[in-house]
Kinemage of the C-alpha trace (Angstrom):
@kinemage 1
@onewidth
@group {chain A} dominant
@subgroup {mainchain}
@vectorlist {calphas} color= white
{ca unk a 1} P 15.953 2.004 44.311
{ca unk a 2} L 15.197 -1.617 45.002
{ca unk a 3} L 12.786 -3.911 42.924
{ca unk a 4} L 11.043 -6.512 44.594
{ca unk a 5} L 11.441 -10.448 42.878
{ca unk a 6} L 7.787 -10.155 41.538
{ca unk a 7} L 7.974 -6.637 40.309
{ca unk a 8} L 11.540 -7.594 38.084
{ca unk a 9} L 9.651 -10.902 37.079
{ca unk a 10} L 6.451 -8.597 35.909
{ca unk a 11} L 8.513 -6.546 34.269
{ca unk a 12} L 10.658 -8.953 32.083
{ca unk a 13} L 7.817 -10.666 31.479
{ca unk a 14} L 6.096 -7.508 29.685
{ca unk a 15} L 9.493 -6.921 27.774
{ca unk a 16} L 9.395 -10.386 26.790
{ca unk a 17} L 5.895 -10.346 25.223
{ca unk a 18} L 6.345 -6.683 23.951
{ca unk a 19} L 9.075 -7.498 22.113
{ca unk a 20} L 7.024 -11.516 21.007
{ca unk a 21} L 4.322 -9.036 19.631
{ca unk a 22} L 6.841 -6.608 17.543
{ca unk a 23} L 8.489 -9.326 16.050
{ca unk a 24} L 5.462 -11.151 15.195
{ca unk a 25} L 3.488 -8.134 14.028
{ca unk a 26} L 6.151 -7.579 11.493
{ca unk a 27} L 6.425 -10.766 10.109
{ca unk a 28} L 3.319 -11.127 9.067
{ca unk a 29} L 1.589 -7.888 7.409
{ca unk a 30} L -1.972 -7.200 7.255
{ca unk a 31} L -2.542 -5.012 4.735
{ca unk a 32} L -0.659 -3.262 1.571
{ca unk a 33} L -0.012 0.661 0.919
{ca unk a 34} L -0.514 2.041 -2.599
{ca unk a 35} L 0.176 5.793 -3.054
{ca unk a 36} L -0.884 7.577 -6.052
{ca unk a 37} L 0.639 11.080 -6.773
{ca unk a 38} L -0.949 13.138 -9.648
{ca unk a 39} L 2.194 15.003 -11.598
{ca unk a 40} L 0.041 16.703 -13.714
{ca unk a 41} L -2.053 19.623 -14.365
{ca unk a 42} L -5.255 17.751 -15.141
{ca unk a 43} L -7.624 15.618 -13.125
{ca unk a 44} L -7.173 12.007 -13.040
{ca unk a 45} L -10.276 10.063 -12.715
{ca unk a 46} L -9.332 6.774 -11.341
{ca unk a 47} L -11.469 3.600 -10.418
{ca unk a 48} L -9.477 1.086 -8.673
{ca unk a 49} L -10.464 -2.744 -7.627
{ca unk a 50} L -9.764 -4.610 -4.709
{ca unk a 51} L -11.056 -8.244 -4.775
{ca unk a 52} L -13.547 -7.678 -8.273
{ca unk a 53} L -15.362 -4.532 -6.730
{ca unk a 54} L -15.312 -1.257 -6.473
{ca unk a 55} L -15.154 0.223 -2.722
{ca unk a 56} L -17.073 2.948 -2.036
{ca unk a 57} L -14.898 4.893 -0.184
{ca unk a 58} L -12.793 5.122 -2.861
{ca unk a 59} L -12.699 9.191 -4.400
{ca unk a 60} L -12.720 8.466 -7.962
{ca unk a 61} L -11.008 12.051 -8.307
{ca unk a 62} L -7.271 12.503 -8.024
{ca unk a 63} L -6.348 16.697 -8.381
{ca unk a 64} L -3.753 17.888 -10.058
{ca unk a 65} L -0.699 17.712 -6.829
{ca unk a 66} L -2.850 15.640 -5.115
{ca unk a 67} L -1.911 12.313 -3.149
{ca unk a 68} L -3.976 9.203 -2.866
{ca unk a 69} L -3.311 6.825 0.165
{ca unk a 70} L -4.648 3.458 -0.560
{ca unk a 71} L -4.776 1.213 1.979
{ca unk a 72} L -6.238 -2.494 1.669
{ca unk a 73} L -5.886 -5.431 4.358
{ca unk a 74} L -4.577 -8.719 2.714
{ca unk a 75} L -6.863 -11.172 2.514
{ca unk a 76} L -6.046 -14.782 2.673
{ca unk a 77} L -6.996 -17.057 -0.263
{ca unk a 78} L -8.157 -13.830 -1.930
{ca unk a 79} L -5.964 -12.742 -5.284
{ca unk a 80} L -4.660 -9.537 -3.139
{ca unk a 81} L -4.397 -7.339 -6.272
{ca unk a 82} L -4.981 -3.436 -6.597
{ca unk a 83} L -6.298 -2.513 -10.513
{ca unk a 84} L -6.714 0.725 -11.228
{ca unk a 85} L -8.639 2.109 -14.685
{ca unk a 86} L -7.610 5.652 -15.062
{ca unk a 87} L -8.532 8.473 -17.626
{ca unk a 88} L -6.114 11.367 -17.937
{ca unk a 89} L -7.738 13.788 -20.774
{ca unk a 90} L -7.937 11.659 -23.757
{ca unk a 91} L -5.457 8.563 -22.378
{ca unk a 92} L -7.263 5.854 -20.399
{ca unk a 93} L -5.460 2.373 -19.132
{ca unk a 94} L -6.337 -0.159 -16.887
{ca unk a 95} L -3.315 -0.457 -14.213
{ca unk a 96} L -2.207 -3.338 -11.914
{ca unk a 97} L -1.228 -1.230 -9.223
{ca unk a 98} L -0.237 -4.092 -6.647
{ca unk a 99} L -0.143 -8.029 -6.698
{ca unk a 100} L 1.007 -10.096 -3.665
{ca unk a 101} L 2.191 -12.688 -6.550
{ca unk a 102} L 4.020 -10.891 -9.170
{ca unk a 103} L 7.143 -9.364 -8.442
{ca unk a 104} L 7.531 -7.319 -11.454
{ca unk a 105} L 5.553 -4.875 -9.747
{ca unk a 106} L 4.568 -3.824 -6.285
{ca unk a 107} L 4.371 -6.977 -4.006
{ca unk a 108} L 5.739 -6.916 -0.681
{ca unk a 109} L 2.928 -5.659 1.410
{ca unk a 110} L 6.043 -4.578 3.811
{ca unk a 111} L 7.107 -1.376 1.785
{ca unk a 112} L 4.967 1.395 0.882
{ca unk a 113} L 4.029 1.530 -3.038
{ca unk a 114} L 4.218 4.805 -4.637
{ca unk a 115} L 3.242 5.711 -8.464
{ca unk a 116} L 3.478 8.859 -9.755
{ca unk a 117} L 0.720 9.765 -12.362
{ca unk a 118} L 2.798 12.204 -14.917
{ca unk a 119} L 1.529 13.451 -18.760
{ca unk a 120} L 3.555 10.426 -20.687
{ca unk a 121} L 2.776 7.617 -18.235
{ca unk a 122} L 2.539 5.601 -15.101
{ca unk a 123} L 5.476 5.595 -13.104
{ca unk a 124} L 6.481 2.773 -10.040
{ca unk a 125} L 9.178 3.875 -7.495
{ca unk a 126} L 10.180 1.498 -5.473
{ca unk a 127} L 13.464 0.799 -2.993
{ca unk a 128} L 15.092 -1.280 -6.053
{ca unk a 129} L 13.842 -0.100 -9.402
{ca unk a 130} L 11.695 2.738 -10.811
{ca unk a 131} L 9.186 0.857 -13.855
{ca unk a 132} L 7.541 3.143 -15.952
{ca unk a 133} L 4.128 1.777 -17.975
């Protein structure tokens, strides 16, 4: 099988900008994933804040074994925070789920976050430390 000049140049060409837009794609995320995993046997009424408001396709109602995917695009100049008041029975809390600037907790829009909702608390696992509020 022979490959014409113009058909190898075409095709090094598309490697070349395949691999420009990989590279460049992950260097520079667009959004941040929070995932919120109800431990418990109770509903968890949750209603989390992205930029000061309230989305509305946010499901204030987390089931007991249930999973919440939230995902939010980063926003530039905005504070890129995810706060999250939550009621479990008789326990309520207001949560900072995810902040681009404070590495205590999630930050790096890279990695999925996950917390787990359990009876005594708020627990963050991450690649490098578990933090339970």
């Amino acid at each position: 099988m022979t490959m014409s000049f113009s058909s190898l140049h075409h095709f090094v060409l598309c490697l070349f900008l395949l691999s420009f837009l990989c590279v460049n794609s992950q260097s520079s995320p667009h959004a941040f994933v929070v995932i919120l995993k109800n431990e418990t046997p109770s509903m968890v009424f949750k209603y989390c804040i992205v930029y000061g408001k309230y989305p509305a396709e946010f499901d204030p109602n987390l089931k007991p074994g249930g999973t919440d995917n939230i995902t939010t695009s980063i926003v530039s100049g905005e504070n890129n925070t995810l706060e999250c008041p939550m009621e479990l029975k008789e326990k309520r809390g207001v949560f900072k789920l995810f902040d681009l600037n404070d590495t205590s907790i999630c930050h790096n829009p890279s990695e999925e976050c996950v917390w787990k909702i359990q009876e005594n608390g708020l627990c963050m696992l991450s690649q490098d430390k578990i933090l339970r509020v």
